[in-house]
C-alpha positions in Angstrom: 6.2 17.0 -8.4 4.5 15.0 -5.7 1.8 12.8 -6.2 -0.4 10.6 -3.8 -2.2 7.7 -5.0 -4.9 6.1 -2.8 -6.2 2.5 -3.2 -8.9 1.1 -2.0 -9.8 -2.6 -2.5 -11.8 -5.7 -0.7 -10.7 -9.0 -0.6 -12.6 -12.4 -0.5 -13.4 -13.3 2.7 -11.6 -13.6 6.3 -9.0 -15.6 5.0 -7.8 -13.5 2.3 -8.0 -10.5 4.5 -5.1 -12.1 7.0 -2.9 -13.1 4.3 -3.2 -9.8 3.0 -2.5 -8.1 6.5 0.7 -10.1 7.2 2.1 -9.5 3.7 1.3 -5.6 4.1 3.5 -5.8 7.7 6.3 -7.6 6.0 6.2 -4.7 3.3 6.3 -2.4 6.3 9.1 -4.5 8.0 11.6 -4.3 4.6 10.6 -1.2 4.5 11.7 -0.2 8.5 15.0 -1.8 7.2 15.6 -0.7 4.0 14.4 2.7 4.6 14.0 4.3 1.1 14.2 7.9 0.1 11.1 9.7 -2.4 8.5 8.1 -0.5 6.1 7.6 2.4 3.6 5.3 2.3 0.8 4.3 5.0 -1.5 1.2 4.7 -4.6 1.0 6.7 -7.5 -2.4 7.3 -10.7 -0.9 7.2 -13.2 -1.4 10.4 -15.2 -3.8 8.2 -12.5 -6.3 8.7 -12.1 -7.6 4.8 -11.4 -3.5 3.4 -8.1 -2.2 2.7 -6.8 1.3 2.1 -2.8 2.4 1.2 -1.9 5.8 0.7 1.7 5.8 -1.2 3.0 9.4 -1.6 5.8 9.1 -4.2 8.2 12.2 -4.6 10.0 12.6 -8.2 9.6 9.5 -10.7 11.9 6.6 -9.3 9.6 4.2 -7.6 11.5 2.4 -4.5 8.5 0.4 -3.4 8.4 -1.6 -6.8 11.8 -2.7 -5.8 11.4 -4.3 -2.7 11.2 -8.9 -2.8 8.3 -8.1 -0.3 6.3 -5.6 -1.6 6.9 -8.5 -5.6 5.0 -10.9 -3.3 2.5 -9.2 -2.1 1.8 -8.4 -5.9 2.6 -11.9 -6.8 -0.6 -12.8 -5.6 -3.0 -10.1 -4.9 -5.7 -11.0 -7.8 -6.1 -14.0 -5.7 -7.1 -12.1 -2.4 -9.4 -9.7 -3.8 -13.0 -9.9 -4.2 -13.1 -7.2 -7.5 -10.6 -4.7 -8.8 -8.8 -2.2 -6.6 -10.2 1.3 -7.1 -6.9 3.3 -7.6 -6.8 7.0 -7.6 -4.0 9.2 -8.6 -3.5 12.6 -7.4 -1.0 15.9 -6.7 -0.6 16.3 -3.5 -0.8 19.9 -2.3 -0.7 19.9 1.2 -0.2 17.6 4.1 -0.3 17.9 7.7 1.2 15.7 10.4 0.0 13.3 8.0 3.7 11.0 8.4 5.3 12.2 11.7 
């Protein structure tokens, strides 16, 4: 089975919301090298400038992202960065388009 999980947070204030951004892009850049199988995964800063969407598609039951040192620092710290609790929302996926090419 496929599922999708969106999760959509804030964090503090301007500050946050760059340290935030570059550890996403260093997520992104392990995971341009690395390039995992079961996955896709997009992460998105919203226009408001402190919002933050990721959309992680996970295929079967491994989880690769758990496993990566940058994706464990960007945890390490996250309850630091936001301004409340992520709102996280599990789904199956049951169609995509284009949505990854």
């Amino acid at each position: 089975m496929t599922t999708a999980t969106v999760i959509r947070y804030r964090t503090k204030s301007e500050p946050e919301a760059k340290e935030n951004a570059r550890l996403i892009e260093a997520v992104f850049t392990e995971l341009n090298e690395t390039r995992p199988d079961g996955m896709r995964y997009a992460a998105f800063r919203v226009p408001d400038g402190d919002g933050f969407l990721h959309l992680f598609v996970m295929e079967g039951d491994a989880n690769p992202l758990s496993e990566l040192p940058a994706f464990q620092e960007f945890q390490k710290s996250i309850a630091d960065r936001l301004a409340g609790p992520p709102e996280i929302t599990e789904s199956e996926l049951l169609g995509a388009y284009r949505v990854f090419d």
